[in-house]
C-alpha positions in Angstrom: -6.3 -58.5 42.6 -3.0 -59.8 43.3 -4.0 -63.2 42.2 -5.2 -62.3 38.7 -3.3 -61.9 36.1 -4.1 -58.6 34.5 -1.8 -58.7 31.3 -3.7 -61.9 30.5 -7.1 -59.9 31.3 -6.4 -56.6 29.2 -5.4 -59.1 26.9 -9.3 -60.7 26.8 -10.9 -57.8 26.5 -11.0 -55.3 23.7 -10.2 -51.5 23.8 -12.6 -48.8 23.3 -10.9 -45.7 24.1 -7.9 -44.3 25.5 -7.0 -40.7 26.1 -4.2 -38.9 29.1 -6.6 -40.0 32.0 -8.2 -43.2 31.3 -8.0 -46.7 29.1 -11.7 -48.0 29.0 -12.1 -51.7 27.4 -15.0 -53.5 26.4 -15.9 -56.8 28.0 -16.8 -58.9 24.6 -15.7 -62.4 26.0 -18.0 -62.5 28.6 -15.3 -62.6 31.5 -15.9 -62.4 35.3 -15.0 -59.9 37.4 -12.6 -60.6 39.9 -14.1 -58.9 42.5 -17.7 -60.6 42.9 -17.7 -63.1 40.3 -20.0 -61.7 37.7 -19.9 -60.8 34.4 -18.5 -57.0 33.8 -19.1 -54.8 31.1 -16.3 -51.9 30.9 -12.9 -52.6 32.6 -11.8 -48.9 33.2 -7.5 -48.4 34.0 -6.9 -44.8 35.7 -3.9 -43.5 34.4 -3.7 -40.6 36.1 -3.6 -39.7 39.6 -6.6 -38.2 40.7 -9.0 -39.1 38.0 -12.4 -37.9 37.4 -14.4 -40.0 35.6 -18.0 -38.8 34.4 -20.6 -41.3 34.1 -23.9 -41.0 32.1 -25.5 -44.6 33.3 -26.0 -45.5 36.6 -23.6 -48.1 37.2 -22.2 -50.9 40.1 -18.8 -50.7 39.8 -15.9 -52.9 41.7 -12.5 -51.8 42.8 -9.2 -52.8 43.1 -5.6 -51.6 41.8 -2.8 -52.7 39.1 0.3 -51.7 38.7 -0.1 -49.1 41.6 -3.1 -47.3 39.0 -6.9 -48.0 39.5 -9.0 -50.8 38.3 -12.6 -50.3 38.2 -14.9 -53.0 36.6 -18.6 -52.0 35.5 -21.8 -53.5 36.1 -24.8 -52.4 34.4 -27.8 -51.9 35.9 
């Protein structure tokens, strides 16, 4: 991800909710995902170091790493 500019992409995309482990935004703008080019739906930041994250859908997710914390992008099936 080092040639994305991720201020300007938390900066598209709206928050949903934030708490000590996570920041989970919303993909209302219909932005790409960095990784493979398609549209995402949730941009999830991992605050904490390790991070558990329970998910109730059965997602695709991509992976990559800002500001040494964990970027994951969703893809809904």
């Amino acid at each position: 991800m080092d040639d994305v500019d991720f201020d300007e992409l938390v900066a598209s995309v709206t928050l949903r909710e934030e708490n000590q482990a996570i920041k989970s935004y919303q993909n209302t703008v219909a932005i790409s995902c960095p990784a493979c080019g398609s549209q995402f739906d949730d941009l999830i930041v991992c605050k904490e170091n390790p991070t558990s994250l329970n998910l109730s859908k059965q997602l695709d997710l991509c992976v990559g790493s800002a500001d040494d914390q964990a970027v994951i992008f969703t893809h809904k099936k």
